[in-house]
N, CA, C and O atoms as a GROMACS GRO file, in nm:
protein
  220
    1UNK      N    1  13.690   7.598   7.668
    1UNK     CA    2  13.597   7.554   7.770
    1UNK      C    3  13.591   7.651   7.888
    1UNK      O    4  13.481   7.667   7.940
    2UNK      N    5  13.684   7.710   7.929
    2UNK     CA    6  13.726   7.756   8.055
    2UNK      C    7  13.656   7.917   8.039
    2UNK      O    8  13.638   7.993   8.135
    3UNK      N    9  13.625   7.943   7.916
    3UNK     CA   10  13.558   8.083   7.850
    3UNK      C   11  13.407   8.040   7.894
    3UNK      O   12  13.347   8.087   7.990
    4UNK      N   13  13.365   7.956   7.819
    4UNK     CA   14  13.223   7.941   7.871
    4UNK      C   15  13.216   7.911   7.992
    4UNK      O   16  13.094   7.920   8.013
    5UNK      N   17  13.280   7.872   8.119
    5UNK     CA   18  13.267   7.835   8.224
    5UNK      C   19  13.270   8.026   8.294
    5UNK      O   20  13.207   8.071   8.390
    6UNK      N   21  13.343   8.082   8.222
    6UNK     CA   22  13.384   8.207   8.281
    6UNK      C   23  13.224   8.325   8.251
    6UNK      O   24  13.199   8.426   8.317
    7UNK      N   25  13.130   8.262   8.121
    7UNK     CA   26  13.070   8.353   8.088
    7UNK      C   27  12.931   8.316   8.196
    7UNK      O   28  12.856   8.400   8.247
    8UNK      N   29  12.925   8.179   8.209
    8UNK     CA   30  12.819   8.108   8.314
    8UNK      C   31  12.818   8.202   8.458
    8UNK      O   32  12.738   8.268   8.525
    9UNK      N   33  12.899   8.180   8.460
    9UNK     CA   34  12.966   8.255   8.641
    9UNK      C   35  12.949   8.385   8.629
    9UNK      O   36  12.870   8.432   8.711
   10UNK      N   37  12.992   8.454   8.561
   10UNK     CA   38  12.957   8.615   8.507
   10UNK      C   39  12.805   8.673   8.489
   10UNK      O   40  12.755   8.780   8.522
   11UNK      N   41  12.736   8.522   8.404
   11UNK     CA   42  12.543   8.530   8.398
   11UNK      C   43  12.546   8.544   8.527
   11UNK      O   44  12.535   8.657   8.575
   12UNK      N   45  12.566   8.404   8.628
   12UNK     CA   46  12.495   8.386   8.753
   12UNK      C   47  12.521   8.520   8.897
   12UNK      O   48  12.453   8.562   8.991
   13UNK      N   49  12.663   8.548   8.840
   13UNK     CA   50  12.702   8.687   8.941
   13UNK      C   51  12.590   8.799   8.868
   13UNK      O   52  12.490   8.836   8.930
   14UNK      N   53  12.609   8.828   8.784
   14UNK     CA   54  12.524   8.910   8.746
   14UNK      C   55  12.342   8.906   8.783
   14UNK      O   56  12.264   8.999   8.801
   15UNK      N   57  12.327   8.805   8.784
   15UNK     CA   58  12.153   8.792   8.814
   15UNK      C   59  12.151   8.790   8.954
   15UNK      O   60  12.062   8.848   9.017
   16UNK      N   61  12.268   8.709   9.026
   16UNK     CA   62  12.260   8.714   9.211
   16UNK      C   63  12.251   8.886   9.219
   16UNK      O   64  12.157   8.941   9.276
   17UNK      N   65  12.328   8.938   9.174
   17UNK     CA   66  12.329   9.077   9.254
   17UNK      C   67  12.198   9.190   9.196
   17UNK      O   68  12.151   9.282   9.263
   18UNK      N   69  12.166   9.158   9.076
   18UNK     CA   70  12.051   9.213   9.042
   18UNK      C   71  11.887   9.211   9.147
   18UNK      O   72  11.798   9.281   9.195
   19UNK      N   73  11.948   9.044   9.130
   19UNK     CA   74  11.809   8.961   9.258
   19UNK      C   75  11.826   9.078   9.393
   19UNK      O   76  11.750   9.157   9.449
   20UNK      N   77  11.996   9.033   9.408
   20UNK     CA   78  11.965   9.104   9.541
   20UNK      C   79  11.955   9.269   9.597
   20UNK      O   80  11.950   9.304   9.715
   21UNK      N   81  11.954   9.371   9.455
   21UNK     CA   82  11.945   9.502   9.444
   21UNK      C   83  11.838   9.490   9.468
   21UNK      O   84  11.797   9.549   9.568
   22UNK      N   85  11.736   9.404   9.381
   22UNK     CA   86  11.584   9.452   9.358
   22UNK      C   87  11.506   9.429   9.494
   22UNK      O   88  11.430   9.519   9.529
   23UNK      N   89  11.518   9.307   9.579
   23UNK     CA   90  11.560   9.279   9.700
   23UNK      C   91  11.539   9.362   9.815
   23UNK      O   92  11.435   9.371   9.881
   24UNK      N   93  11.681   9.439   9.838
   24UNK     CA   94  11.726   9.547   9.877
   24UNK      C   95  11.653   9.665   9.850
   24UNK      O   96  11.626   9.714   9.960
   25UNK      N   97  11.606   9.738   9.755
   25UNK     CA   98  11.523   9.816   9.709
   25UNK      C   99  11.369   9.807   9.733
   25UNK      O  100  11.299   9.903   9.766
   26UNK      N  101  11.317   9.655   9.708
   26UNK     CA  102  11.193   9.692   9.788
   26UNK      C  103  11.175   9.648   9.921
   26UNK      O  104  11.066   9.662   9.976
   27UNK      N  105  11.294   9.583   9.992
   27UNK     CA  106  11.271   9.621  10.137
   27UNK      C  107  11.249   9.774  10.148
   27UNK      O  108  11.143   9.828  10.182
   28UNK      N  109  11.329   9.817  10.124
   28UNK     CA  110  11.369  10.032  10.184
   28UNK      C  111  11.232  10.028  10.098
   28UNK      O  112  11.149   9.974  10.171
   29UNK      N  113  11.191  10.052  10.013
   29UNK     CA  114  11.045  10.083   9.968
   29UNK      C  115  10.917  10.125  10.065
   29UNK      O  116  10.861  10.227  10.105
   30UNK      N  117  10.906   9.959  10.079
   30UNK     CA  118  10.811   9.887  10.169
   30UNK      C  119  10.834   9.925  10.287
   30UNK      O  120  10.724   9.930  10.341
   31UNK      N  121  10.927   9.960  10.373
   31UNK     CA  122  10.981  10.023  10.520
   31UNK      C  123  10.973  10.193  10.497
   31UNK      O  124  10.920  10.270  10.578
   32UNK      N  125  11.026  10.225  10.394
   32UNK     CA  126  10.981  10.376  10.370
   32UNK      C  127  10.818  10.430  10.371
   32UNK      O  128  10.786  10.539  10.418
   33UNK      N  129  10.718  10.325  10.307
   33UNK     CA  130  10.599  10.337  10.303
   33UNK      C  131  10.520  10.292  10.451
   33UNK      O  132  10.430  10.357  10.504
   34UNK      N  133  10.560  10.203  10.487
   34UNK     CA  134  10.525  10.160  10.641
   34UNK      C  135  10.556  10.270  10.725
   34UNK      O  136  10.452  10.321  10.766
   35UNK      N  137  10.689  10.345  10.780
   35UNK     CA  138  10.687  10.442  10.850
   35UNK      C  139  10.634  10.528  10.807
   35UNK      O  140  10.572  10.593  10.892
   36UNK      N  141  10.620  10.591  10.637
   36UNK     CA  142  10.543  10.698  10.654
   36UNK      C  143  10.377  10.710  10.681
   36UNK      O  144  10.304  10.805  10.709
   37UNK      N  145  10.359  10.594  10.662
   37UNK     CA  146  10.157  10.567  10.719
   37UNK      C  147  10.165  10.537  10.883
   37UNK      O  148  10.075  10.584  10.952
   38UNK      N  149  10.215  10.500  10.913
   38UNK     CA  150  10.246  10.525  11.104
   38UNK      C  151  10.270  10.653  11.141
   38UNK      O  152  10.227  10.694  11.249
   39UNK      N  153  10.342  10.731  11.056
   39UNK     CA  154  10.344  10.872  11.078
   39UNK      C  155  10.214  10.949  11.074
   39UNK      O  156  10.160  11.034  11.144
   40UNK      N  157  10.184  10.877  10.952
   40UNK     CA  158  10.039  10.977  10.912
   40UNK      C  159   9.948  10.946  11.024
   40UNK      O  160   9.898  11.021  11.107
   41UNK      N  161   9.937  10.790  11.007
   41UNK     CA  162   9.830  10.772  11.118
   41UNK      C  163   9.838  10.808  11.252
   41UNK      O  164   9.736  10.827  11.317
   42UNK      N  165  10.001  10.825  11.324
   42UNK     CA  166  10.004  10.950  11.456
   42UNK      C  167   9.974  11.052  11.435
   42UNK      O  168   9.890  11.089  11.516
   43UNK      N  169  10.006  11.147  11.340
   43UNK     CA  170   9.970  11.267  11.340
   43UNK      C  171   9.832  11.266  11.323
   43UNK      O  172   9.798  11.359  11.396
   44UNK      N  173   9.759  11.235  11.288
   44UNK     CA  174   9.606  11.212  11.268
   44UNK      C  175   9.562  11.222  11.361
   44UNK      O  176   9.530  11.332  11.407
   45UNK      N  177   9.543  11.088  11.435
   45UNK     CA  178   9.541  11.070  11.604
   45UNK      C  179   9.522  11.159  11.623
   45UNK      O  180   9.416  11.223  11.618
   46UNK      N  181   9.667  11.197  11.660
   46UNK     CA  182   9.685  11.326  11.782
   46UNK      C  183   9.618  11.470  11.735
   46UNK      O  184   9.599  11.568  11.807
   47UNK      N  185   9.584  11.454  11.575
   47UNK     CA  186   9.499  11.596  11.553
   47UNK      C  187   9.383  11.566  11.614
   47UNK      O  188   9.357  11.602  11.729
   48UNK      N  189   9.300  11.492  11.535
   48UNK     CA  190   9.180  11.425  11.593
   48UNK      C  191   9.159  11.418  11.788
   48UNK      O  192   9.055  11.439  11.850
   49UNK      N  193   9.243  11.395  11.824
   49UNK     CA  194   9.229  11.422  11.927
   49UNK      C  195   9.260  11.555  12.067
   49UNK      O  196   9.237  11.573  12.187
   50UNK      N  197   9.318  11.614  11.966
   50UNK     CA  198   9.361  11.779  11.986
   50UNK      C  199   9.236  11.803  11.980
   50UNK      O  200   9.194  11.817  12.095
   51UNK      N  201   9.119  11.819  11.870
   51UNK     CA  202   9.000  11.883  11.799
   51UNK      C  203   8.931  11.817  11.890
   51UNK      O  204   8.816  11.861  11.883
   52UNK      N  205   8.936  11.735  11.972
   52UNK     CA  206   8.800  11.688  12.037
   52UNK      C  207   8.899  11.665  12.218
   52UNK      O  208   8.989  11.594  12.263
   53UNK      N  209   8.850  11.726  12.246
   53UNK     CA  210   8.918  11.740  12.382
   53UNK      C  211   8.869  11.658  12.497
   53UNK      O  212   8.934  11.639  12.600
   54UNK      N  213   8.667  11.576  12.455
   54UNK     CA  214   8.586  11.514  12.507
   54UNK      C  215   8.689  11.391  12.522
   54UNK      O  216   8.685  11.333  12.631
   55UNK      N  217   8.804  11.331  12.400
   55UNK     CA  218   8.876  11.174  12.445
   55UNK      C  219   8.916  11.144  12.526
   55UNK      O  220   8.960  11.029  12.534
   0.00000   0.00000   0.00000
């Protein structure tokens, strides 16, 4: 009994930490992609507005 109780707990550890890699991974994703389009979109800006000196 105490085997199958051991293999249950082993599934459920195993899928918690998977859950929480995948989780983990597309936070940093999604935050990696967010700062780099805030980037883009400053540098833009500030070209765009370098090139036109009228702003």
């Amino acid at each position: 009994m105490s085997l199958l109780f051991t293999l249950a707990d082993t599934k459920t550890l195993t899928l918690t930490l998977t859950l929480t890699l995948t989780l983990t991974l597309t936070l940093t994703l999604t935050l990696t992609l967010t700062l780099t389009l805030t980037l883009t979109l400053t540098l833009t800006l500030n070209a765009d507005a370098d090139a036109d000196p009228k702003r």
